[in-house]
Residue, then its C-alpha position, 0 to 999 in steps of 0.5 A: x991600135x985597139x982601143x984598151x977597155x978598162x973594166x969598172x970595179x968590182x962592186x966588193x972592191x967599191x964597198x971594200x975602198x969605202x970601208x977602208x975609208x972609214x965608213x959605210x954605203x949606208x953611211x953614206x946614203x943618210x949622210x947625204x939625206x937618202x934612205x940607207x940603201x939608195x946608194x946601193x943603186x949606184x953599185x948596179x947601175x948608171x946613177x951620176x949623184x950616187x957615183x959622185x958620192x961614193x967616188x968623193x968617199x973613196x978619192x976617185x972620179x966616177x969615171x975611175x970607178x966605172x970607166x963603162x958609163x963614161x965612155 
C-alpha cells in the first residue's frame, strides 16, 4: 500500500485561518517580540518557532500545517 502524502496548506488558507482567529501575521510577530514580517518567513519555509506560533494562533499542530517538514 503507498504511503498518502499530504499537502501543507496553502500560505492564503494559513494567513485566511489566522485572520478568522482574530488576528494578523504581523500580529503575531510583535506579540512574541519579533519584527512584524518575521513570521512570514515560516509561511515559505522550515522555521520551528514560527510554525509554532502561528500553528498556536490557529489551533493546529505545525505538523498539520505543514505535513512536508515533519516527515
Amino acid at each position: 500500500m503507498e504511503k498518502i502524502k499530504r499537502k501543507d496548506m496553502h500560505r492564503a488558507d494559513i494567513v485566511a485561518a489566522v485572520r478568522k482567529a482574530g488576528t494578523s501575521i504581523s500580529a503575531l510577530s510583535v506579540k512574541a517580540g519579533l519584527k512584524p514580517t518575521t513570521l512570514n518567513n515560516a509561511l515559505e519555509r522550515r522555521y520551528p518557532k514560527g510554525e509554532k506560533i502561528i500553528a498556536e494562533a490557529i489551533g493546529k499542530s505545525p505538523k498539520d500545517i505543514w505535513p512536508s517538514r515533519y516527515q
